[in-house]
C-alpha positions in Angstrom: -17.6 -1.2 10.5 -19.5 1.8 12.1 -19.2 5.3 11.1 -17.5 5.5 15.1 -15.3 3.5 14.1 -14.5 4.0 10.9 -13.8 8.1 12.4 -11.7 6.9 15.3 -8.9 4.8 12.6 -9.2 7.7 10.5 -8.2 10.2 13.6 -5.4 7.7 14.5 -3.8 7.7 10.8 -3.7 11.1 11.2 -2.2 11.1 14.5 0.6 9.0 13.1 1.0 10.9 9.9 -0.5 8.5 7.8 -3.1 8.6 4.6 -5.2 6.6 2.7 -4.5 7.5 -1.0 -6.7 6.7 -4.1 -4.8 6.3 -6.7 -5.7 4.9 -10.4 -3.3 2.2 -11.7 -3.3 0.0 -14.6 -4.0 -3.5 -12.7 -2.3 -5.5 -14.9 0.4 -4.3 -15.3 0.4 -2.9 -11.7 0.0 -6.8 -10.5 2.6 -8.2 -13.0 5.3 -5.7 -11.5 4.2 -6.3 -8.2 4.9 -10.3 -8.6 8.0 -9.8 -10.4 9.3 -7.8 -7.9 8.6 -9.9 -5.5 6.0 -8.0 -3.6 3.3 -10.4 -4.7 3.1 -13.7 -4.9 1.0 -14.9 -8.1 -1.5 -16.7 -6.1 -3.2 -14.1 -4.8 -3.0 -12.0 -8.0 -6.5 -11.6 -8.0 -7.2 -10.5 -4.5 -7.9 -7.0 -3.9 -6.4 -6.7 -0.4 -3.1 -8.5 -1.0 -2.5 -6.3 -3.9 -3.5 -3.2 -1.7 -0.8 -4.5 0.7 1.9 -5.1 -2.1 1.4 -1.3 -3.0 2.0 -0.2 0.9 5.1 -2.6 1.1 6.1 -1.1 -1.9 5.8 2.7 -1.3 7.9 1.8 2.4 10.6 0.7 0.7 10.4 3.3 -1.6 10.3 5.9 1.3 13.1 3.9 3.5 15.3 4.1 0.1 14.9 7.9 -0.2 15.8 8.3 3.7 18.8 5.9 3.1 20.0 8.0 0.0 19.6 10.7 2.3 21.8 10.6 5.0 
């Protein structure tokens, strides 16, 4: 990806409130709560991106819970 374009998704994510996050994690046991909550499935245990995407699903519904609580 270009440095253009890598600038222009970053400008949109801000636009839309968004962020990207590093955060450090234990991957083990990060992955093994991810699958048994359902967020992963075990086959792709090992793949970077699908686990990246678990997290995200995850921290929505953690978000969407809060706002639920909330009103």
């Amino acid at each position: 990806m270009s440095a253009a374009a890598r600038q222009r998704r970053a400008r949109e994510r801000r636009r839309a409130g968004r962020m990207v996050a590093a955060v450090e994690i234990d991957e083990l046991e990060t992955v093994e709560t991810l699958i048994e909550a359902g967020y992963l499935a075990a086959r792709n245990a090992e793949d970077r991106a699908a686990i990246e995407a678990a997290l995200s699903e995850l921290l929505a519904a953690l978000v969407a819970l809060d706002q639920d609580e909330g009103e």
